[in-house]
C-alpha positions as CSV (number, residue, x, y, z in Angstrom):
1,X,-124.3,12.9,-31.8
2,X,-123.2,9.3,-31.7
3,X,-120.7,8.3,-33.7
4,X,-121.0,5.3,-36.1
5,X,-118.0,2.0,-36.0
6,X,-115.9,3.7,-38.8
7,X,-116.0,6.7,-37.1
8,X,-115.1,5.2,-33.9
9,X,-112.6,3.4,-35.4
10,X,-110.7,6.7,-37.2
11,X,-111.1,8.5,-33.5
12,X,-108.8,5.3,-32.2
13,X,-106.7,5.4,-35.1
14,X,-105.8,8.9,-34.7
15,X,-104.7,9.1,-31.0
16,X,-103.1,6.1,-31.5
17,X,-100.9,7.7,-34.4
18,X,-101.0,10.7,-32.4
19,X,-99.5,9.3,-29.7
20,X,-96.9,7.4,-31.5
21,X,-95.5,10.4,-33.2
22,X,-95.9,12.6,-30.5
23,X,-93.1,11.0,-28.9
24,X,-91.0,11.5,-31.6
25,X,-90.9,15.4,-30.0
26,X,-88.7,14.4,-27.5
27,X,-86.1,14.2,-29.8
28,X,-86.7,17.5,-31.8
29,X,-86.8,19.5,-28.4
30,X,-83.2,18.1,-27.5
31,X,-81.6,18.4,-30.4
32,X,-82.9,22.3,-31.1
33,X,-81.3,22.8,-28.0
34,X,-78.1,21.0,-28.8
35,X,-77.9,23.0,-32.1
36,X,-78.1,26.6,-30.3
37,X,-81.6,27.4,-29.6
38,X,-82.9,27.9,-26.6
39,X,-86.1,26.6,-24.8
40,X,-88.4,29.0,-25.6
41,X,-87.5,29.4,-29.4
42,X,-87.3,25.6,-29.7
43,X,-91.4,25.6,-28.7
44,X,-91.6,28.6,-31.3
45,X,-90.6,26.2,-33.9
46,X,-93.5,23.3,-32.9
47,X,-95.7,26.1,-32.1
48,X,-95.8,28.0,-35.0
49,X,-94.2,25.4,-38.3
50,X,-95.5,22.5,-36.7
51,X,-93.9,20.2,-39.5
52,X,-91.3,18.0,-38.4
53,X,-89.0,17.5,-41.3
54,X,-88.9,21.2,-41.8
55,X,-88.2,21.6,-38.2
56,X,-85.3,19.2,-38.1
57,X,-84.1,20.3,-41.6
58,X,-84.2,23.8,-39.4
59,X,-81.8,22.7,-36.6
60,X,-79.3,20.7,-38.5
61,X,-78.6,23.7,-40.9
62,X,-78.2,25.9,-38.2
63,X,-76.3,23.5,-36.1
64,X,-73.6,23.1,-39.0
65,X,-73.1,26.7,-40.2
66,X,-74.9,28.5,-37.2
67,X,-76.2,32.5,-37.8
68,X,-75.4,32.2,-41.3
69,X,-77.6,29.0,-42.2
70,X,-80.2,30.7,-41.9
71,X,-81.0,31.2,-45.5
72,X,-80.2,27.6,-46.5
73,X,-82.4,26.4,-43.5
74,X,-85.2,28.7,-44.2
75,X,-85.0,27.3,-47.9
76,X,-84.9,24.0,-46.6
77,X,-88.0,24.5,-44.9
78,X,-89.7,25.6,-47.7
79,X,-89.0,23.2,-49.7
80,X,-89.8,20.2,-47.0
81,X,-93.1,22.4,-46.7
82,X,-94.3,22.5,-49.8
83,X,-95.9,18.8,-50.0
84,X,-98.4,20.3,-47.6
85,X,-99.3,22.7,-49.9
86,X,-100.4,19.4,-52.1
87,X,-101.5,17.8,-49.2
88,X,-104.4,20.8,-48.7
89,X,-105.8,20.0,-52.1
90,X,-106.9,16.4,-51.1
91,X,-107.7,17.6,-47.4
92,X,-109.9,20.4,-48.6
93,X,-112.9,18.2,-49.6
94,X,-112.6,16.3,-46.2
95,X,-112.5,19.6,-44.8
96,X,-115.7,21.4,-46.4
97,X,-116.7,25.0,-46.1
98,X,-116.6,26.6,-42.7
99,X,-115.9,29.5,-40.8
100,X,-112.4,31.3,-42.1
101,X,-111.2,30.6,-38.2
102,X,-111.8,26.7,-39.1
103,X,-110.4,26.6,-42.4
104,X,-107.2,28.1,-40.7
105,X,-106.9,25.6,-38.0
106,X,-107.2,23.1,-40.7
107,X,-104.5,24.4,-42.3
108,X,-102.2,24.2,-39.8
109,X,-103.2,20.6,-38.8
110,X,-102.6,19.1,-42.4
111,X,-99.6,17.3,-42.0
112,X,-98.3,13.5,-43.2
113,X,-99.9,12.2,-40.4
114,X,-103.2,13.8,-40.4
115,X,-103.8,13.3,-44.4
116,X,-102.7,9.8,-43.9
117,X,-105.0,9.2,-41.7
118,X,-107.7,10.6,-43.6
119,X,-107.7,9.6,-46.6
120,X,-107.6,5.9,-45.2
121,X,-111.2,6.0,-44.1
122,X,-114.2,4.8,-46.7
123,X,-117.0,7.2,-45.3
124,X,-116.7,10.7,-44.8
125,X,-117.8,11.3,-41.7
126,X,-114.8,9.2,-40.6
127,X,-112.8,11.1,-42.7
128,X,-113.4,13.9,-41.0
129,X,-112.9,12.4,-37.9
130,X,-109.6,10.6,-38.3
131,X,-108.0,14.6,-39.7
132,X,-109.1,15.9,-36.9
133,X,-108.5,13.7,-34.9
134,X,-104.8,13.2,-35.3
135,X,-104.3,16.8,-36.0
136,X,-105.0,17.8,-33.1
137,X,-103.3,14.8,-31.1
138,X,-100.0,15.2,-32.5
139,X,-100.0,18.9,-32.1
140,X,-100.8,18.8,-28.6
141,X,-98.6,15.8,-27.7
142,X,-95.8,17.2,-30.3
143,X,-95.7,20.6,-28.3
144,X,-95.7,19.1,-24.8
145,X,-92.5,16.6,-25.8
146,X,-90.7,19.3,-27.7
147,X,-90.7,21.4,-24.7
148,X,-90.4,18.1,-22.5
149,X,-87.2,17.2,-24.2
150,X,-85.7,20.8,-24.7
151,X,-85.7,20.4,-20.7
152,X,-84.1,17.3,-20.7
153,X,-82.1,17.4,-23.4
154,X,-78.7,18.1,-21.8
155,X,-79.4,15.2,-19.5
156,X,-80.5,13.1,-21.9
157,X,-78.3,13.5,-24.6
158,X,-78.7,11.6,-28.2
159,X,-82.2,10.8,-27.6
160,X,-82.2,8.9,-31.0
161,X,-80.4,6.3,-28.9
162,X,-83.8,5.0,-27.5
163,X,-85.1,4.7,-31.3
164,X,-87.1,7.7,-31.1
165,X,-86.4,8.8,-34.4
166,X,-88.3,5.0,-35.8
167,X,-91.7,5.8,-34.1
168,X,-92.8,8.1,-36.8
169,X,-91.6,5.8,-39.5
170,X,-93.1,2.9,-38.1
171,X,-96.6,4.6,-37.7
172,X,-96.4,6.1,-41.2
173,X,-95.7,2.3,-42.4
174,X,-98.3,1.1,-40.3
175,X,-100.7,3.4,-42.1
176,X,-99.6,3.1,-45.8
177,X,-98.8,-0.6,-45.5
178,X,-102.8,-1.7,-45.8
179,X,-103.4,0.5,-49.1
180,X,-100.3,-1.5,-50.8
181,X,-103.1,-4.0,-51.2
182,X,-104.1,-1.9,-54.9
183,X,-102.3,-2.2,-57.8
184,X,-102.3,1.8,-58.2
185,X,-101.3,2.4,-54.6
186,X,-98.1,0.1,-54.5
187,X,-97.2,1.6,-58.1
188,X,-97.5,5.2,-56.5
189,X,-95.2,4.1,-53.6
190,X,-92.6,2.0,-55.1
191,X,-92.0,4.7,-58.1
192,X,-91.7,8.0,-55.3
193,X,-89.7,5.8,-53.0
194,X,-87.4,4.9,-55.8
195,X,-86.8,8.2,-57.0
196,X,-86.7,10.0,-53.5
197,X,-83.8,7.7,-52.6
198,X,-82.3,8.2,-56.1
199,X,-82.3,11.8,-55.5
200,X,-81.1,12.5,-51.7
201,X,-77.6,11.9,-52.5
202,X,-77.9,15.1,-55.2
203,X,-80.3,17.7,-54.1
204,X,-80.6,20.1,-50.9
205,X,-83.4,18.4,-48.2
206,X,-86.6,18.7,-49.0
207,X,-86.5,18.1,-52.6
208,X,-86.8,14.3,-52.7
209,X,-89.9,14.5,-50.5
210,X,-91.6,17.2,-52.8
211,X,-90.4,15.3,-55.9
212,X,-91.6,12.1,-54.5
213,X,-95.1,14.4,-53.8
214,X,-95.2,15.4,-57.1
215,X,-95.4,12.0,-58.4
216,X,-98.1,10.7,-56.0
217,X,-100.1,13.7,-57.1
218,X,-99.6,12.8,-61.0
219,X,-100.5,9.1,-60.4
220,X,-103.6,9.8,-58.5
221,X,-105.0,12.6,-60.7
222,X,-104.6,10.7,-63.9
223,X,-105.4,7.3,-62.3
224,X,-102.9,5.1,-65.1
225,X,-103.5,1.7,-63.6
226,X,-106.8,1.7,-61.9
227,X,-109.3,-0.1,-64.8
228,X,-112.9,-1.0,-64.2
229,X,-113.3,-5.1,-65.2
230,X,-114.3,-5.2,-68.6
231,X,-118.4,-5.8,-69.2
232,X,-118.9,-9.4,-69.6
233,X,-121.0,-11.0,-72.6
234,X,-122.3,-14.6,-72.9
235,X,-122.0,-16.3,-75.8
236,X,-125.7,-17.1,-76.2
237,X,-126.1,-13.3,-75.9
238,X,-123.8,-11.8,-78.1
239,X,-126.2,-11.3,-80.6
240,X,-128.4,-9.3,-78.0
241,X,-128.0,-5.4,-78.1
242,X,-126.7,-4.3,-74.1
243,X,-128.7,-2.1,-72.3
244,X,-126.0,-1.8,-69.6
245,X,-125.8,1.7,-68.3
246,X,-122.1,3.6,-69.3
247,X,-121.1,1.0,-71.7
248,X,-120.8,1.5,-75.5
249,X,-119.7,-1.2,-78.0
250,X,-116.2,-0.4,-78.5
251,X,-115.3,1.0,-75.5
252,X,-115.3,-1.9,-73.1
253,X,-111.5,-1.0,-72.7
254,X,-112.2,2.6,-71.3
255,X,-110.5,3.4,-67.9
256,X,-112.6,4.2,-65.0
């Protein structure tokens, strides 16, 4: 089956994203190892949470109070996790119906990245495309650098000294930077932006991200600023009766 330009275009999009925070891996794999973890458990992590702020939320807890931080980093987790619980309820349509086996993949693969990505396309097809896409790019590429830099992390050292740790920012920016263009969009960003960095000085990790979440999801399921153009009347024809499907004298007003 060919695939059309937009879908062509979210199949580019996605490695390249992919790619970018793939890299990112490298420093995950050396730090785990730096905090206490060997090798092999290091991979468990990308393996099996795949979710790179809980995974580094993971290390740093244990590397500051070892053994015993593993409640506070297993909380941590949970809480850094919990946005792709929200995540899954705008994936889900993307997703559609499937085998349970699908549906489970899917799950794992729902990440920043892959949700950005997806929800950035106009058709569905493309969609569909650009999920799976980077899914599966950055779990591939983030597997092979996390076990990449658990290898090299003792020779390496702070692998944040290359500016690693920007290449996921910078793709994320890349991505949300074109929908600032709406009125709705940049309202959504500059509000959970604003009250995640109000918040990290005074809650445990995790919460400003889910908080910041939380507000996205309110804005875009009540839709506040988005407003259809009120129906136009010309003067000439004011004393005409309108005919114009959806519209109802009194309500030119109405929100979308």
């Amino acid at each position: 089956m060919a695939l059309s330009a937009a879908d062509k275009r979210a199949l580019r999009t996605g490695i390249s994203v992919g790619i970018a925070v793939a890299a990112y891996g490298v420093s995950f794999g050396a730090l785990s190892v730096a905090a206490g973890l060997d090798v092999w458990q290091t991979c468990f992590l990308s393996l099996v949470l795949f979710s790179g702020g809980s995974q580094f939320a993971v290390i740093g807890i244990i590397a500051s109070g070892g053994a015993a931080a593993g409640i506070p980093a297993i909380a941590s987790s949970t809480f850094l996790a919990l946005r792709n619980g929200i995540y899954s309820m705008r994936v889900a349509p993307i997703v559609g119906d499937g085998p349970w086996w699908r549906r489970l993949v899917a799950a794992q693969l729902t990440i920043d990245e892959s949700t950005a990505v997806a929800i950035a396309q106009d058709e569905k097809s493309a969609q569909k495309v650009g999920f799976w896409t980077t899914g599966i790019a950055i779990y591939i590429g983030w597997n092979l650098a996390t076990f990449a830099g658990a290898l090299l992390g003792n020779l390496v050292g702070d692998v944040n000294q290359f500016g690693l740790d920007a290449v996921a920012a910078a793709a994320f920016v890349g991505l949300l930077w074109p929908r600032l263009k709406q009125l709705q969009a940049a309202a959504v960003a500059m509000v959970a932006a604003v009250l995640a960095t109000l918040l990290i000085p005074f809650t445990p990790p995790g919460v400003p991200v889910l908080a910041a979440a939380v507000v996205a999801l309110v804005f875009g399921l009540t839709n506040w600023l988005h407003r259809e153009p009120a129906a136009q009347v010309q003067p000439d024809d004011a004393s005409e009766p309108l005919d114009t499907p959806g519209f109802h004298p009194g309500h030119e007003g109405a929100t979308s």
